[in-house]
N, C-alpha and C positions, 0 to 999 in steps of 0.2 A: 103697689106703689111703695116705695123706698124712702123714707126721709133720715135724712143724716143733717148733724151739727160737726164740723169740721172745722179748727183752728190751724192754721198752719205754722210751723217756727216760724215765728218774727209778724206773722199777718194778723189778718183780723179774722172773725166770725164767718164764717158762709152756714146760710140752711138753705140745703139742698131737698128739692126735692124732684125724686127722678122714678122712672120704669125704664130697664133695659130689655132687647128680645137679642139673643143671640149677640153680636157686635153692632148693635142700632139701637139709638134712645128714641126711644116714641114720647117718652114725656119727660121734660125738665124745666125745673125754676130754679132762680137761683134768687136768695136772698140773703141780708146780711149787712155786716158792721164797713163794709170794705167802698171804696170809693170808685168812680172811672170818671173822664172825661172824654168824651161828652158823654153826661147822663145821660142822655135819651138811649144811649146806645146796647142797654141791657135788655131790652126785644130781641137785637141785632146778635148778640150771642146767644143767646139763648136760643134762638132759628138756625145760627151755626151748629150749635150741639146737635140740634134736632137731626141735622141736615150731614153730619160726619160720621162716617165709619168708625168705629170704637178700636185701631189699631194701632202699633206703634209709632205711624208717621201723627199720630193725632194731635200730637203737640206742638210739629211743626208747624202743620195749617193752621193749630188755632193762633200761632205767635205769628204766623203770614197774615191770617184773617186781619187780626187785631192791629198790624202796621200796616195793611192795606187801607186799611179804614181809621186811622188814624184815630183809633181809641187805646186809651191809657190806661190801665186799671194800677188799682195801689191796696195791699192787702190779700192779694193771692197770684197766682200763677197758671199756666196753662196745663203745666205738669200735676199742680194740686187739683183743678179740675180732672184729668184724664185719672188720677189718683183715689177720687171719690167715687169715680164710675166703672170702676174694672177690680176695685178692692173690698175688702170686706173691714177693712180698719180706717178706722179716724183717731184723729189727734186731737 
């Protein structure tokens, strides 16, 4: 198990905490200082992450996801997520 603290320029706090196999997360949380509406809605990504291939298009589906479903987030990105999960650096 992985856990990372990650700020992004200009965001707030995320603690991640994840396992990758190969391009597929078998475990992630996500915690932290950052906002969305609707709250309830961070199960909902977090089953997305679970549920997505870990490749290049990944950031599209999660910004698809996230306007499909009409959640907002404020304080991070879809790119800072795919960023924490395929790199070995935080900020």
């Amino acid at each position: 198990m992985t856990f990372k603290n990650f700020k992004p320029t200009g965001g707030k706090l995320l603690r991640i905490q994840y396992e990758t196999n190969n391009d597929n997360v078998s475990e992630f949380k996500l915690r932290g200082d950052f906002f969305m509406h609707p709250e309830s809605a961070l199960e909902s990504i977090e089953e997305f992450v679970l549920n997505t291939i870990l490749d290049s298009d990944f950031t599209n589906k999660m910004n698809q996801f996230l306007l499909e479903n009409q959640i907002q987030i404020f304080g991070f990105t879809a790119e800072n997520i795919y960023e924490i999960l395929t790199t070995n650096q935080c900020s």
